[in-house]
C-alpha positions as CSV (number, residue, x, y, z in Angstrom):
1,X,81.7,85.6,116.7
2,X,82.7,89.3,115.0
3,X,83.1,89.5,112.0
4,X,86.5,88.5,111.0
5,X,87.3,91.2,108.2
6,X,89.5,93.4,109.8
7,X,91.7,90.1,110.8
8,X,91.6,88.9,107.2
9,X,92.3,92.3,105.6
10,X,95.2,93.0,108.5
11,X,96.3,89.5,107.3
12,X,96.3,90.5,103.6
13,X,98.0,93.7,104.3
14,X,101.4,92.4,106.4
15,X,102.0,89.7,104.1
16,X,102.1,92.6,101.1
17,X,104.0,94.8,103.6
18,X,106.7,92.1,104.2
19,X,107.1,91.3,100.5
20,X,107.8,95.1,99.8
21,X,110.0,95.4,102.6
22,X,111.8,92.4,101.5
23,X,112.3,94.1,98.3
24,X,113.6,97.2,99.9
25,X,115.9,95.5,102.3
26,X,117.3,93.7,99.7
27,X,117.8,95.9,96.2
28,X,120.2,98.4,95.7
29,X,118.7,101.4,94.4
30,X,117.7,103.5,97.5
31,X,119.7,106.7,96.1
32,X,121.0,106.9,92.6
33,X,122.1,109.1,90.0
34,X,120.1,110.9,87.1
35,X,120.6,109.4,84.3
36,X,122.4,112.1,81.6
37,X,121.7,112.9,78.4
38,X,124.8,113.7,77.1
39,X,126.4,110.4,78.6
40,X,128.3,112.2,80.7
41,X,130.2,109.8,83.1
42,X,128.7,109.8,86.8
43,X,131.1,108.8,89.6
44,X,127.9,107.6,91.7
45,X,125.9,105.2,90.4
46,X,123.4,104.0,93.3
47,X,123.0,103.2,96.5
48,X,121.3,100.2,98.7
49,X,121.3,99.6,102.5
50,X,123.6,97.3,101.9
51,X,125.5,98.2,98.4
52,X,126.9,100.9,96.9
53,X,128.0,101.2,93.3
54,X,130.6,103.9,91.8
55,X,132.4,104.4,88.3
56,X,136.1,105.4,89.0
57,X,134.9,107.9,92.3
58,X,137.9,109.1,94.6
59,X,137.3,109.8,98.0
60,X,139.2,113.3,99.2
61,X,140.0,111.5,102.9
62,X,141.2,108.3,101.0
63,X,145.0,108.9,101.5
64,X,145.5,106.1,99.0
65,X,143.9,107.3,96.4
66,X,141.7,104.4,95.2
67,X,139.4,104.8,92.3
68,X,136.6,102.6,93.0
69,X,134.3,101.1,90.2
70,X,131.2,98.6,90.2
71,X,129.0,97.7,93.1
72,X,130.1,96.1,96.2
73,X,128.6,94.5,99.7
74,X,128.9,97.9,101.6
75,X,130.9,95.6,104.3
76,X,133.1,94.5,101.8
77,X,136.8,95.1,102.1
78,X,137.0,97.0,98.8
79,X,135.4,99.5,100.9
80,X,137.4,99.3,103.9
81,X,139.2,103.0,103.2
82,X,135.6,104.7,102.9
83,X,133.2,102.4,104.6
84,X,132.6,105.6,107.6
85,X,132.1,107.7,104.7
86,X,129.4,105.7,102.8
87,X,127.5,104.7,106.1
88,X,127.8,108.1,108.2
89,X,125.4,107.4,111.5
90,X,121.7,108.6,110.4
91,X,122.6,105.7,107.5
92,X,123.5,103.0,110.3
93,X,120.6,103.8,112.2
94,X,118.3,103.4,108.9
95,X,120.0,100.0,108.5
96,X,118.9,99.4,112.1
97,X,115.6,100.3,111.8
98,X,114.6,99.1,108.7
99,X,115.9,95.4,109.9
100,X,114.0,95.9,112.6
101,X,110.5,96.2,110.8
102,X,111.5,93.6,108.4
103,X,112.6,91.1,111.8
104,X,108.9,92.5,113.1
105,X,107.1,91.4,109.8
106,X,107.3,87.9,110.8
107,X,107.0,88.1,114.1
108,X,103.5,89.7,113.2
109,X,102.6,87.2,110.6
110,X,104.0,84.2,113.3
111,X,101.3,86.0,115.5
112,X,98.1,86.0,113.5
113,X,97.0,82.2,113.7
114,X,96.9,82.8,117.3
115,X,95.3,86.3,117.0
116,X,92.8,85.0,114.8
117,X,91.4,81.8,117.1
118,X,87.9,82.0,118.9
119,X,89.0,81.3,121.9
120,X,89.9,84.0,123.9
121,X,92.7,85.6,122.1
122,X,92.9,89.0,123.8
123,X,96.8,88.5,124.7
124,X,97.7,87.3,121.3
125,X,95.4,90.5,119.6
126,X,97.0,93.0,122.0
127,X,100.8,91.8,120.9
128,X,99.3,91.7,117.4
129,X,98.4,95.5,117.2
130,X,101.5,96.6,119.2
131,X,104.2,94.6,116.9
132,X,102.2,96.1,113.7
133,X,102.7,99.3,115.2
134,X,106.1,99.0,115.9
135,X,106.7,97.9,112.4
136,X,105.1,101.2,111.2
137,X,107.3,102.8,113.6
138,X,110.3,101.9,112.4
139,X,109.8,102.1,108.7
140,X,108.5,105.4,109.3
141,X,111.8,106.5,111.3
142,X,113.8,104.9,108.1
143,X,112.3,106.3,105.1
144,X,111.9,109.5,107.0
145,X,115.2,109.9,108.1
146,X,116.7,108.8,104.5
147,X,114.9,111.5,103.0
148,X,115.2,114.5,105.0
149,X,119.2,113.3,105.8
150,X,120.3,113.0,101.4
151,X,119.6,116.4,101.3
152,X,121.1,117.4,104.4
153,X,124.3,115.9,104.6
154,X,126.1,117.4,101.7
155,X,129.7,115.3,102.7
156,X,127.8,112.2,101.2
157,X,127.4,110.8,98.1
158,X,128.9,113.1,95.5
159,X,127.1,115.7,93.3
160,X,123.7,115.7,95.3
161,X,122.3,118.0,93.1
162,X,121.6,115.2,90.4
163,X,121.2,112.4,92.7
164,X,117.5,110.8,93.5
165,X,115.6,108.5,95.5
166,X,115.0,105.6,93.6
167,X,112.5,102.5,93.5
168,X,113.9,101.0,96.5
169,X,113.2,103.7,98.5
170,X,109.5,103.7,97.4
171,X,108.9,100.4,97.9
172,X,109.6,101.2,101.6
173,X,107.8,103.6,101.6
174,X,104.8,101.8,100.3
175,X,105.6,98.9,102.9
176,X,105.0,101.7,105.7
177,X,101.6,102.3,104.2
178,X,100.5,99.0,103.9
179,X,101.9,98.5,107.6
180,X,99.8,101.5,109.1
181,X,96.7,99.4,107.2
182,X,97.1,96.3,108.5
183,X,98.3,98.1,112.2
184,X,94.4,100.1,112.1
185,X,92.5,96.4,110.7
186,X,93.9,94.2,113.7
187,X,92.9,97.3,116.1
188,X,89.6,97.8,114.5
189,X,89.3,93.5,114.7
190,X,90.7,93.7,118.6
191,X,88.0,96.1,119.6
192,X,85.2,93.7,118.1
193,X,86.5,90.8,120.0
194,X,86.6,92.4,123.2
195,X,83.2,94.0,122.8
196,X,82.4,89.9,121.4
197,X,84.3,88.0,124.7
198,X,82.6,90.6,127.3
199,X,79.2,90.1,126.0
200,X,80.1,86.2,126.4
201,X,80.8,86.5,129.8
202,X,77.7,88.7,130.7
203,X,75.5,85.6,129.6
204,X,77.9,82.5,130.5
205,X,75.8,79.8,132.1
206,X,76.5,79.7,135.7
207,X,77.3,83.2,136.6
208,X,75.1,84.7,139.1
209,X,72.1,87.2,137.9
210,X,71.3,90.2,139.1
211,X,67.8,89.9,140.7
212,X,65.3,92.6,140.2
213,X,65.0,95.6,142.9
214,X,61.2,95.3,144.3
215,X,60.4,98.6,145.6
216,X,59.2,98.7,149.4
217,X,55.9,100.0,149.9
């Protein structure tokens, strides 16, 4: 049988790919504010994919006028007057997208027992390598499009001039990397076991050999 490193080290990588992505699913600081050194009060505080924290901010569309302080569930109805605002659609779609990676972690974990059997496996590899890819895919398309779109859209959060990315946000990032390691070491491992299960069949008992050309005289 090939060598089974590039399963074990694909193996390795997912399961430290999901636990960062779990961590940047979950945590709130995406996006947050610089600290000050004057203690100067910030109205934004930080930002998750799924909370958002503020210190007496007023939204200019909010006819109401709410100041609104601490940090909520973004789909909480303390947010109800400003929820469009805080999740404009680039920031749905890196909800989306980043759900989707962390759905496809398991998925791709669920998958490697039967990826990594010596039977023939070659389904269960190929699904493998294409859910890893997918999840690189989509973490990619989130952290890419968080980054570029904080500095674009200057409606969002307020005072983006002494806003950051945050840890959150590098953990996802790292996740991606981890991803794209384990997506090239269950390729590299797929392209062994092929190579492995064709040789197999070229000497499997039974199958007919090809008898030698004698030349005519």
């Amino acid at each position: 049988m090939a060598g089974k490193t590039g399963y074990y080290l694909a193996y390795f990588f997912l399961c430290i790919s999901l636990m960062l992505c779990c961590i940047a699913f979950g945590t709130g600081y995406w996006y947050e504010a610089e600290p000050t050194q004057d203690g100067t009060k910030r109205l934004f505080r930080r930002l998750g994919l799924w909370e958002a924290c503020f210190d007496g901010y007023e939204h200019t569309s909010d006819y109401i006028g709410k100041a609104y302080y601490g940090c909520w569930w973004i789909f909480h109805k303390e947010y109800s007057y400003i929820r469009s605002w805080i999740m404009p659609p680039w920031f749905v779609a890196v909800q989306t997208f980043m759900t989707f990676a962390l759905v496809l972690e398991f998925v791709a974990l669920g998958l490697m027992p039967s990826a990594g059997t010596e039977r023939d496996n070659t389904r269960a590899l190929i699904i493998t390598c294409v859910v890893t890819f997918l999840i690189l895919a989509c973490t990619v398309i989130s952290v890419t499009t968080f980054g570029v779109m904080i500095g674009v859209d200057r409606t969002w959060m307020p005072r983006f001039d002494i806003n950051r990315l945050s840890w959150s946000f590098g953990f996802a990032v790292v996740s991606g990397f981890f991803a794209a390691f384990a997506c090239m070491s269950i390729s590299t491992y797929a392209v062994q076991r092929r190579y492995e299960l064709a040789a197999k069949q070229d000497f499997a008992p039974g199958r007919p050999r090809m008898m030698p050309m004698v030349p005519k005289v």
